[in-house]
C-alpha positions as CSV (number, residue, x, y, z in Angstrom):
1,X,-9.6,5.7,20.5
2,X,-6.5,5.8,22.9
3,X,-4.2,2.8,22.7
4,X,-1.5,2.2,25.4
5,X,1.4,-0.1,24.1
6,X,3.9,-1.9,26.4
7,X,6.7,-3.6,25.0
8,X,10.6,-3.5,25.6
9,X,13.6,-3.6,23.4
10,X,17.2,-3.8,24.4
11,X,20.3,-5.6,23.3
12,X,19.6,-8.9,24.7
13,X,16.0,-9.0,23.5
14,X,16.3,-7.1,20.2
15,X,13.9,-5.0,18.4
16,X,11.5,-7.1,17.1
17,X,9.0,-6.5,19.9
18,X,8.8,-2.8,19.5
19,X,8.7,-2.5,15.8
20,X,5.8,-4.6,15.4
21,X,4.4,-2.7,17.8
22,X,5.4,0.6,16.3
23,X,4.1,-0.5,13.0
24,X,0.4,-0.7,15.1
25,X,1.1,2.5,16.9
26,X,1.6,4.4,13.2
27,X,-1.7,2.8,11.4
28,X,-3.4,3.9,14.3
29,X,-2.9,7.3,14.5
30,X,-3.4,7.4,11.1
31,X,-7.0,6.2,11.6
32,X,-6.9,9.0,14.3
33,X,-6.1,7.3,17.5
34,X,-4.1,8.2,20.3
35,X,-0.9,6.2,20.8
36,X,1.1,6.0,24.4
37,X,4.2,4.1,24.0
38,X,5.4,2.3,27.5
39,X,8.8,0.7,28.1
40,X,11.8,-0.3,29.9
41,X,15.2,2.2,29.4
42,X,17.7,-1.1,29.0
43,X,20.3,-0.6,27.3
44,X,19.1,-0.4,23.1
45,X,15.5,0.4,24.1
46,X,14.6,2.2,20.7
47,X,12.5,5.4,22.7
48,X,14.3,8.1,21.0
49,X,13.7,6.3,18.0
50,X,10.0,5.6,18.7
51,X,10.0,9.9,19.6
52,X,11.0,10.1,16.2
53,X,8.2,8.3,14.7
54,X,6.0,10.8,15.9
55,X,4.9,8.4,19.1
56,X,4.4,9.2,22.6
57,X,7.1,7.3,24.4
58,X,8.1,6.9,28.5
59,X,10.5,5.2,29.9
60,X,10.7,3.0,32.8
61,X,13.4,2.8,35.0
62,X,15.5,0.0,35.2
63,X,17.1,-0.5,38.7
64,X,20.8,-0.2,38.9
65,X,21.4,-2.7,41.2
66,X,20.5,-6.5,42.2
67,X,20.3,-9.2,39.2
68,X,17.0,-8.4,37.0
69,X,14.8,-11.2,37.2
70,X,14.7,-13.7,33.6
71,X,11.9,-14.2,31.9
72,X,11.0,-16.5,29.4
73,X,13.4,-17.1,26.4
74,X,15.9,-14.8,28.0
75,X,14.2,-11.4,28.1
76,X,15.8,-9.7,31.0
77,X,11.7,-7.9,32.1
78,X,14.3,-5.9,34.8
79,X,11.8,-6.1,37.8
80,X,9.3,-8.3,38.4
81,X,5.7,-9.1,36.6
82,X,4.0,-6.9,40.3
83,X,6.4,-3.9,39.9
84,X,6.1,-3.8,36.4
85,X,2.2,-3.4,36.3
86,X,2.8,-0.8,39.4
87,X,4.9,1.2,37.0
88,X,3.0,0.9,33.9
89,X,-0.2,2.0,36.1
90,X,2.0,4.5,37.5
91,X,2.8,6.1,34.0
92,X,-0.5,6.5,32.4
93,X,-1.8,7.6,35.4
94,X,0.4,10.4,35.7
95,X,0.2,11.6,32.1
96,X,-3.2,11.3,32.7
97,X,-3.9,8.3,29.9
98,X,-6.9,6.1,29.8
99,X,-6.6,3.7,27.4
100,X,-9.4,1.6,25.3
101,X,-6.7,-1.0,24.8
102,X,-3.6,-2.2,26.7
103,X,-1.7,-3.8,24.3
104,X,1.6,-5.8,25.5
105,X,3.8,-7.6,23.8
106,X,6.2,-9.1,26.2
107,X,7.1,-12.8,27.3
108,X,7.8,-12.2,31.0
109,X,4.3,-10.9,31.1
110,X,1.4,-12.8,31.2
111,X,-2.4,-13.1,33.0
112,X,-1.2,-11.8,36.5
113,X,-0.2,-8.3,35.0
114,X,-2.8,-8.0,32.5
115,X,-5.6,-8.8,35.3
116,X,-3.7,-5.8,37.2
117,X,-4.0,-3.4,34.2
118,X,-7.3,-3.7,33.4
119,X,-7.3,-1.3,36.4
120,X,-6.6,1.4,33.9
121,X,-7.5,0.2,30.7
122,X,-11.2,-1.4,29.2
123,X,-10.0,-3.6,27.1
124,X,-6.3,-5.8,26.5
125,X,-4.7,-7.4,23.7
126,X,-2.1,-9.3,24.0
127,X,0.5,-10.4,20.9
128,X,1.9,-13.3,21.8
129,X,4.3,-16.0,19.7
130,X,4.9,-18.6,22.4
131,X,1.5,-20.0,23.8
132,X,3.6,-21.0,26.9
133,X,1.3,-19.4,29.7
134,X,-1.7,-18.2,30.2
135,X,-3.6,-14.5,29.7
136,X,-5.9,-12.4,30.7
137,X,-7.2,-10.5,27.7
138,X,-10.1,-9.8,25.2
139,X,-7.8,-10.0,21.8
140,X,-4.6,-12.0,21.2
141,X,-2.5,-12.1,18.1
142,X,0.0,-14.4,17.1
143,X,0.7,-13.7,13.4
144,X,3.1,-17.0,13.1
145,X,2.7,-20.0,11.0
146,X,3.3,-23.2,13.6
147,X,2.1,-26.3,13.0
148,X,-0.4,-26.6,15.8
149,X,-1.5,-22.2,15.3
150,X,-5.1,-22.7,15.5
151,X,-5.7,-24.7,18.4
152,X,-2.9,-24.2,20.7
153,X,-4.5,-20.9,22.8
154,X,-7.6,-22.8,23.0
155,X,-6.8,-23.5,27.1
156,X,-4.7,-20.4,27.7
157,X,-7.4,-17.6,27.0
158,X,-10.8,-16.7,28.7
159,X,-13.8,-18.2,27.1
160,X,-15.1,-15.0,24.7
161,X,-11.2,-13.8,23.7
162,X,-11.1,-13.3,19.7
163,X,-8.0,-15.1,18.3
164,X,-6.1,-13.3,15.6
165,X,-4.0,-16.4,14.4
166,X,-1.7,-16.7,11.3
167,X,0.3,-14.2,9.1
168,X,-2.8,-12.8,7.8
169,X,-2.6,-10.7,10.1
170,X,0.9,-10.4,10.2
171,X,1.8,-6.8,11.2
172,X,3.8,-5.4,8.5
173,X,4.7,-1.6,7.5
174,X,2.7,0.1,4.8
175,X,5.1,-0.2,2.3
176,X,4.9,-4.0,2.1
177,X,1.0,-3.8,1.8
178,X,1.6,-1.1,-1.3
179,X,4.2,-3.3,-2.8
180,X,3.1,-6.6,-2.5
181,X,1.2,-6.4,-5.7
182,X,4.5,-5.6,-7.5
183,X,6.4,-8.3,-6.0
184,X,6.9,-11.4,-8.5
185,X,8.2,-14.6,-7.9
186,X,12.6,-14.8,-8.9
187,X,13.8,-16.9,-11.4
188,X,17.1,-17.7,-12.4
189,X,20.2,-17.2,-10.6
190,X,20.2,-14.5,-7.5
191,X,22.4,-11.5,-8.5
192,X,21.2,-9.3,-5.6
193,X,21.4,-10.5,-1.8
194,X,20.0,-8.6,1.1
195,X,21.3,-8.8,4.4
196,X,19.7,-7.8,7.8
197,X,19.9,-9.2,11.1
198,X,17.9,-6.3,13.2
199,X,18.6,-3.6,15.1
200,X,21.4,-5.1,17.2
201,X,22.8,-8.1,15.8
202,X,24.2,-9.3,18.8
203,X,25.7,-12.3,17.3
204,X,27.4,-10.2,15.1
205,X,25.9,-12.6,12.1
206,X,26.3,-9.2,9.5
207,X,29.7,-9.4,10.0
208,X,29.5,-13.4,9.4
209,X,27.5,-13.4,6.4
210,X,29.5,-10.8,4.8
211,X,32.6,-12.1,5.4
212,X,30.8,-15.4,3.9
213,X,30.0,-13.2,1.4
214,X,33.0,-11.8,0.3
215,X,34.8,-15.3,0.3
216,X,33.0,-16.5,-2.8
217,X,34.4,-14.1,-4.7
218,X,31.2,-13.2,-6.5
219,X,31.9,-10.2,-8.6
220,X,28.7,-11.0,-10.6
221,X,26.3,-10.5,-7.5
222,X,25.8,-7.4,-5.3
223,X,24.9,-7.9,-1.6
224,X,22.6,-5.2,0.4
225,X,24.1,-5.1,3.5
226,X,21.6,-3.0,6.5
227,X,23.0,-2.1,9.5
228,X,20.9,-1.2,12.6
229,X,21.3,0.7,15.2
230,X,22.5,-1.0,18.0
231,X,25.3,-2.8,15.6
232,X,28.5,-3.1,16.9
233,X,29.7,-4.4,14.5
234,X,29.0,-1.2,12.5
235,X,32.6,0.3,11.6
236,X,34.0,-3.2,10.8
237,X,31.4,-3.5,8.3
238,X,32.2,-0.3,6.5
239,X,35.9,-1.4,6.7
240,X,35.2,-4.6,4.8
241,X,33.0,-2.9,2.4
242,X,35.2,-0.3,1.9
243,X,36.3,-0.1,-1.9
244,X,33.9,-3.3,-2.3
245,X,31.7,-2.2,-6.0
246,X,29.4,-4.9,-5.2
247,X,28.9,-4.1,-1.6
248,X,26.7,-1.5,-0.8
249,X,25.9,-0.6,3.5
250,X,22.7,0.6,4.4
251,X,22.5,2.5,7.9
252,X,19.7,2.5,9.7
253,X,17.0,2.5,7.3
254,X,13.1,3.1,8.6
255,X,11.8,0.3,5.8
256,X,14.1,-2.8,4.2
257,X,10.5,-3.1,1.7
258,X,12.5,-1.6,-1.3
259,X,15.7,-3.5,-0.8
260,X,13.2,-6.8,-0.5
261,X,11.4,-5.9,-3.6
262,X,14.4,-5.5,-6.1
263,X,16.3,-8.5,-4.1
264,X,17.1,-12.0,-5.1
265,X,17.7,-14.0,-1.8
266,X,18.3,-12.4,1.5
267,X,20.1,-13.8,4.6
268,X,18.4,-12.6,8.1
269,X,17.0,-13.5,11.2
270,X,13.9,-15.8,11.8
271,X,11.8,-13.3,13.5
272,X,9.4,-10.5,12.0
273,X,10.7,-10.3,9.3
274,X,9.9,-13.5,7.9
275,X,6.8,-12.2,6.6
276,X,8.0,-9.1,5.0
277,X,10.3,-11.0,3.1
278,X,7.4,-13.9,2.3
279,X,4.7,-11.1,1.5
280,X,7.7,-9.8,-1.1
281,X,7.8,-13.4,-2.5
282,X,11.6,-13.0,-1.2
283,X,13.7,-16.7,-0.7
284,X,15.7,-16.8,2.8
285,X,18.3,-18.2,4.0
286,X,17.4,-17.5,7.8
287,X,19.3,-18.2,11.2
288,X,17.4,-18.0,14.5
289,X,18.7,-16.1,17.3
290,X,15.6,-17.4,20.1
291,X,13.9,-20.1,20.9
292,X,10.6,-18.9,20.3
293,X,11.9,-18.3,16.5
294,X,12.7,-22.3,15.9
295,X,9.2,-23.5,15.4
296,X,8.6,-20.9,13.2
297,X,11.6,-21.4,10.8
298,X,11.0,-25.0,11.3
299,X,7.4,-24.7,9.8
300,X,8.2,-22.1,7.2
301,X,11.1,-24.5,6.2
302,X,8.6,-27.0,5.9
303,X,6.3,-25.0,3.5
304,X,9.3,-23.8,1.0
305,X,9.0,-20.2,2.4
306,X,13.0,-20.0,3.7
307,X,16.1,-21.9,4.6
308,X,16.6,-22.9,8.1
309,X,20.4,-23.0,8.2
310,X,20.2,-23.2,12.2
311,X,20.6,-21.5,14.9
312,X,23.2,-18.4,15.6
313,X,25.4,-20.2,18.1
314,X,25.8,-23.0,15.8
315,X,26.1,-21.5,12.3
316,X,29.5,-21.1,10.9
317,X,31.3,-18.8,8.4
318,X,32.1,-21.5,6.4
319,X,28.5,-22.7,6.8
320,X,26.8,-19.5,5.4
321,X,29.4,-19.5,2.8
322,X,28.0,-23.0,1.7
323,X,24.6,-22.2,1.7
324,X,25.2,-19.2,-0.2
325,X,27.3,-21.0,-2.5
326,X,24.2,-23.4,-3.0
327,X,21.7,-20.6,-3.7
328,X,23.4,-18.6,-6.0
329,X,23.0,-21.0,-8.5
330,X,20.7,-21.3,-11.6
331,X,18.5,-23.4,-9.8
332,X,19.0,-22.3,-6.1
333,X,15.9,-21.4,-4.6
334,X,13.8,-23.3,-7.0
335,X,12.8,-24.5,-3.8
336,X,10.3,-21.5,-2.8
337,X,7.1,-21.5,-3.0
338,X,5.8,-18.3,-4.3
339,X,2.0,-19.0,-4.7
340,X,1.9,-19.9,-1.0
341,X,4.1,-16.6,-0.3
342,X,1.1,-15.1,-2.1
343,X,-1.0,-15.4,0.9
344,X,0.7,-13.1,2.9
345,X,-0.6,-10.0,1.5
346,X,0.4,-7.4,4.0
347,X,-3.0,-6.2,4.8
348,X,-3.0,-7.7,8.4
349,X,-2.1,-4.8,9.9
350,X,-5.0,-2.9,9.0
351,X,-7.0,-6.5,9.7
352,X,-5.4,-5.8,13.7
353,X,-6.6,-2.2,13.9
354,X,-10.1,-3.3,12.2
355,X,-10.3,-5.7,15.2
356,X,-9.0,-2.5,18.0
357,X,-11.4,0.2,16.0
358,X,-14.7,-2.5,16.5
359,X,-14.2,-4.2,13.7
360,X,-14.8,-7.3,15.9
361,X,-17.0,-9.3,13.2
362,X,-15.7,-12.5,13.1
363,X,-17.1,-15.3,11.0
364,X,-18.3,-19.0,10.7
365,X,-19.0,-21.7,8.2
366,X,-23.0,-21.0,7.7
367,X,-25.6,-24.1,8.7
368,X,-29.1,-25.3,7.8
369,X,-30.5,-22.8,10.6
370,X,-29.7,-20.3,8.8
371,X,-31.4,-21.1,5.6
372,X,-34.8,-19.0,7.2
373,X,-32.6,-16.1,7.8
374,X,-31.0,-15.7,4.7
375,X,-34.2,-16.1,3.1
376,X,-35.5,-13.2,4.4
377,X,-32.4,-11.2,4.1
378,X,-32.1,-12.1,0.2
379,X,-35.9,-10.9,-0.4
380,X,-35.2,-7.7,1.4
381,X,-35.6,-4.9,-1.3
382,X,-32.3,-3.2,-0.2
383,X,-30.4,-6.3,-0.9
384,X,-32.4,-7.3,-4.4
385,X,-32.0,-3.9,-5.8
386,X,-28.2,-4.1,-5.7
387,X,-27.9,-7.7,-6.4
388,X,-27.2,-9.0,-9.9
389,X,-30.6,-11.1,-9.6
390,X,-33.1,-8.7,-8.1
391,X,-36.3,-10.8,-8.8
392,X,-37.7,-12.0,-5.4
393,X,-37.5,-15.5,-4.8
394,X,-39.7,-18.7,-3.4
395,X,-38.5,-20.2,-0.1
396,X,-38.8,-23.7,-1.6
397,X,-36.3,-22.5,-4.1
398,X,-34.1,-20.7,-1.9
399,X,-34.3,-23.7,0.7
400,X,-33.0,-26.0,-2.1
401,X,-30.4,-23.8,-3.3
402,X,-28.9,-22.9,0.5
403,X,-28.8,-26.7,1.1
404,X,-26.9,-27.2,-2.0
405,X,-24.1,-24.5,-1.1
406,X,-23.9,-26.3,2.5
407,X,-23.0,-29.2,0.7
408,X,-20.5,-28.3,-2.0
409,X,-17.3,-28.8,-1.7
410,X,-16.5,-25.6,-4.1
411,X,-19.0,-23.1,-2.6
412,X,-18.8,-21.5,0.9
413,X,-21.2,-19.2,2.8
414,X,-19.9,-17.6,5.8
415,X,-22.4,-15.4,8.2
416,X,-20.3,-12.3,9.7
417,X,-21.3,-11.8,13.5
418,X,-20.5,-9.0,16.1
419,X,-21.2,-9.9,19.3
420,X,-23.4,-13.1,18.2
421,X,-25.8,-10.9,16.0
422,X,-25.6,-11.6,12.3
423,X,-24.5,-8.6,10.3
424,X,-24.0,-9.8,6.9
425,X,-23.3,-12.7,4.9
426,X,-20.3,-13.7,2.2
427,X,-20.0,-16.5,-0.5
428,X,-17.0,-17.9,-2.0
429,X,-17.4,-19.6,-5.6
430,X,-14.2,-21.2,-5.9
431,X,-13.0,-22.4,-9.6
432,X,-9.4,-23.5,-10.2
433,X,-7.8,-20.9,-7.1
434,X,-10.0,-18.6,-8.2
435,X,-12.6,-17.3,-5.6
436,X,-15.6,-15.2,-6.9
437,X,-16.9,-13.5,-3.8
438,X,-20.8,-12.3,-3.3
439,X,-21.5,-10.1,-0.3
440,X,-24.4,-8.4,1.2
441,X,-24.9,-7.0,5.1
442,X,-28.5,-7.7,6.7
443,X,-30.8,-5.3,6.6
444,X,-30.3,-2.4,8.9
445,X,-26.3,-2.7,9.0
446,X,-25.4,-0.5,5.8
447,X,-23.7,2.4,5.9
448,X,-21.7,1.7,9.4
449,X,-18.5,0.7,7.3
450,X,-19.0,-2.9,8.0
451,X,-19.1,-3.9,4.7
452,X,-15.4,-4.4,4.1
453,X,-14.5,-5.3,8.1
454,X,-16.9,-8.7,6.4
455,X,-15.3,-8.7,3.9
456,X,-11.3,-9.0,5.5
457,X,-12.5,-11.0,7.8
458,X,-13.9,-13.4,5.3
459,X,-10.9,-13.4,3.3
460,X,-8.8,-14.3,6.3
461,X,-10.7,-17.6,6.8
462,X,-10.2,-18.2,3.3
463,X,-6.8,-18.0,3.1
464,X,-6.4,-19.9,6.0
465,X,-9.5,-22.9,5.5
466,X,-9.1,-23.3,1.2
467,X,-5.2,-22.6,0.7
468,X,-5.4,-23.9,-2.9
469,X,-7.2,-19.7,-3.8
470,X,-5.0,-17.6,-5.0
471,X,-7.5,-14.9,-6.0
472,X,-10.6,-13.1,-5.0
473,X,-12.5,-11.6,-7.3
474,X,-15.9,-10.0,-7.6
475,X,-17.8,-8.8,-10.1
476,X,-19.8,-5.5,-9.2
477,X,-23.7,-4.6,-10.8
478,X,-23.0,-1.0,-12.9
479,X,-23.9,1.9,-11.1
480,X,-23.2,0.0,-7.7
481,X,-21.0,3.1,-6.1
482,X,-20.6,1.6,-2.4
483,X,-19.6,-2.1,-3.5
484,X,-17.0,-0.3,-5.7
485,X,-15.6,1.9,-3.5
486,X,-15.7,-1.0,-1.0
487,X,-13.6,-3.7,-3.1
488,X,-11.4,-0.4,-4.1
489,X,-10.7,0.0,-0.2
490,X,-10.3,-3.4,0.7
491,X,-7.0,-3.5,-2.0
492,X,-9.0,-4.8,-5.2
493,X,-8.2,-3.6,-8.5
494,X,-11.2,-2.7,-11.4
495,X,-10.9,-4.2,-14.5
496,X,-14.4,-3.1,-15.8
497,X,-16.8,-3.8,-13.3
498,X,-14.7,-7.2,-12.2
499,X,-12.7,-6.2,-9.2
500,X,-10.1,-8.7,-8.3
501,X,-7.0,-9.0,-5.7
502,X,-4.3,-11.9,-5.0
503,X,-4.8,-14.1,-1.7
């Protein structure tokens, strides 16, 4: 598969945009995919860092003269929406670059330009945060929690588009996936603080916080201090942490995941990563820096996932010093809620390339016409000789029994669909947040690897529809090889022959 990403960076915008997408590029050519990496040279445009990442990268030109038209939220796009898609043709044409996918991830971008690429490309995603305008795509993520997530695409999207809404799939670096599971919810005082504010930090907030920091006169507490690239701030930072025992400076570091796992409370940005630090059970004291990033702090606020201390122009010194104050005590971020950071389990980066590599199942709350269907499914001797009951079963029996589950208020059967044709079906047996899962694919769709694809996807609209799980577990028949390996993939752990995995 060959994947075409456009997205921009500079110091006015930040990195945000390119490191999510960067993340996407990586677990995609790990699956064995082709990665082109599109965007603008402004100034702090990350390339020669994407080079270095092993990615394709061009550069378009930015012009040198005349005032760069604004786009939404203050991304400078350089030319306009037209000239852009003219390049961006331009450039995989000449490198000779036909993408499956066109992914952008721009706000001064929107349905005119993707209409214009699909030109080149079969198929365009779109990752979007804002839902201020409308696009012309076949897959749109927007990994945020806002109040309104699920329904506010609904009039800005062709009829057919699959939504990829909330942080489950929140596209996170492997590390945060492979350390989640050791990630456990702090107690006590904080005694380790982590400080990041991206690649820039135009605002120069490191400096602020640190400075903050240092006023408390905390001997007791060490503060992580990371330093991107585009800092300017960079040698007044080591000055002040010069000869500081408690202040260590991180430069430029590919991953913060280990800083986030052995830290107390970290001070950042209300961006991306937000859900690192959530999926690392990590409390936040976070400042926003757009205005696309105040809903989101607002709702994570809300939930007891961070600290809104406002936004950058309007955050003080004195201010951070205060709410630090607050938080390093005994009882300072009693207010987060760890079992709801529990849902954000990193996987939703390999949920996003599921979706690119076909792993388009999607799936829906199952109904009385299904009941038939099922039936026949359930008595199908592929399916009975791996299921814990293998006896075949009476309809009037079965009819009874699917009517009940339709009707529970513990039990929930999802069918799994690609394209409108049923491909397998998933139950959720939920006891005091635990979820016991059954799964089987109809007859004719094993062995294709959509087994787990059901399964992810099923465990997305769990997370999302019955918040109160905070475990999945399922318990495999012995000698069942392929359910095994299947759970095993899918990031569940085997505790003799009951495989389980947090929410």
């Amino acid at each position: 598969m060959k994947l075409a990403i456009r997205a921009d960076a500079s110091l006015a915008i930040g990195s945000g945009h390119v490191m999510r997408c960067l993340t996407l590029a990586e677990a995609v050519m790990a699956r064995g995919g082709e990665v082109l990496f599109i965007c603008r040279a402004h100034d702090g445009h990350l390339a020669e860092m994407i080079a270095t990442r092993g990615v394709r990268v061009v550069c378009l030109e930015t012009p040198l003269d005349g005032r760069p038209s604004r786009g939404t939220y203050g991304d400078w796009l350089g030319v306009d929406a037209e000239t852009d898609a003219r390049q961006t043709l331009a450039a995989l044409d000449e490198r000779d670059f036909e993408p499956d996918w066109m992914v952008v991830d721009h706000y001064g971008l929107g349905a005119d330009w993707e209409t214009a690429l699909r030109r080149a490309a079969r198929r365009i995603m779109v990752i979007d945060d804002l839902a201020d305008r409308p696009h012309d795509c076949n897959l749109l993520l927007d990994q945020n929690w806002i109040a309104d997530f699920e329904t506010r695409y609904a009039a800005l999207v062709p009829a057919g588009s699959r939504l990829l809404l909330g942080p489950a799939y929140a596209l996170l670096q492997r590390p945060y996936r492979e350390l989640a599971g050791r990630a456990e919810i702090r107690s006590g005082g904080p005694r380790r603080v982590l400080v990041y504010f991206g690649a820039t930090d135009a605002a120069g907030l490191t400096l602020q916080t640190l400075n903050a920091f240092l006023g408390l006169d905390r001997e007791d507490v060490t503060a992580d201090i990371v330093v991107g690239s585009g800092n300017a701030d960079r040698s007044a930072l080591l000055d002040r942490a010069a000869g500081r025992a408690n202040v260590d400076v991180h430069l430029s570091l590919p991953s913060l995941a280990e800083l986030m796992l052995v830290a107390d409370l970290a001070v950042g940005a209300g961006g991306t990563t937000s859900w690192e630090r959530i999926c690392l059970k990590l409390p936040a004291l976070v400042v926003t820096l757009a205005d696309n990033q105040r809903p989101i702090a607002a709702e994570i606020d809300r939930l007891g996932l961070a600290r809104w201390l406002g936004d950058a122009a309007q955050v003080t010194t004195a201010g951070i010093a205060s709410a630090l104050r607050d938080s390093l005590g005994l009882d300072g971020t009693s207010w987060f809620d760890g079992r709801l950071a529990s849902k954000i389990d990193g996987q939703g980066t390999e949920r996003v390339v599921d979706a690119l590599f076909g792993g388009d199942i999607v799936v829906r709350r199952a109904n009385l016409s299904d009941t038939e269907r099922t039936f026949d499914w359930r008595n199908h001797p592929s399916i009975r000789a791996v299921s814990h009951n293998s006896e075949e079963i009476e309809f009037s029996d079965h009819k009874k029994w699917f009517a009940d589950v339709l009707s529970s208020t513990s039990r929930f059967m999802l069918i799994g669909e690609r394209g409108g044709e049923p491909v397998g079906v998933v139950r959720f047996d939920v006891d005091d947040g635990v979820a016991v899962v059954s799964i089987y694919l109809a007859p004719g769709h094993s062995g294709k690897g959509d087994g787990g694809k059901l399964l992810l996807a099923a465990e997305a609209w769990l997370a999302q529809e019955v918040p109160r799980v905070q475990t999945v577990a399922a318990d495999v028949r012995p000698g069942n090889e392929a359910s095994a390996k299947m759970f095993m993939r899918c990031g569940y752990k085997n505790h003799f022959d009951r495989f389980s995995k947090s929410l």
